[in-house]
C-alpha positions, 0 to 999 in steps of 0.5 A: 500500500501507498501512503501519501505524506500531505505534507509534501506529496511523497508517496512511501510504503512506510508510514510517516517516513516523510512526515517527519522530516517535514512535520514539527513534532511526532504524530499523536494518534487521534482514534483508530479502528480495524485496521486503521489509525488516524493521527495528527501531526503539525506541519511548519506552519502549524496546520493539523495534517490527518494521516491515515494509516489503514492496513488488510485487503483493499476491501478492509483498507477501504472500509476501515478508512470510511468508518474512521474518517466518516466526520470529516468525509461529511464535513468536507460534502457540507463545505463543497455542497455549500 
């Protein structure tokens, strides 16, 4: 599976690699489900960065990033609907 750092748009195969050499401090895990878990971390200029670590078969990988992203899934729909 890929990851995609928002920081700085790599793609890696491990979580965070790029994350932190561009993210201040280390990424606080915020919630997590069947195989996934989402964290938090700060970039330079003090945006909040989610990063989504989801694990399994695409279904489950898929799945689990619905069910733990789901409030900011419907956030961003309102924000664009809008």
């Amino acid at each position: 599976m890929h990851i995609c750092c928002r920081c700085c748009q790599h793609y890696s195969r491990h979580p965070f690699l790029c994350c932190r050499s561009n993210c201040s401090g280390t990424p606080r895990l915020v919630r997590s489900g069947a195989n996934a878990k989402l964290f938090h971390a700060n970039n330079a200029t003090g945006i909040i960065l989610p990063i989504v670590h989801v694990y399994g078969t695409p279904y489950e990988m898929g799945l689990a990033q619905g069910q733990l992203m789901r409030l900011e899934i419907v956030q961003m729909y309102t924000a664009f609907e809008a």
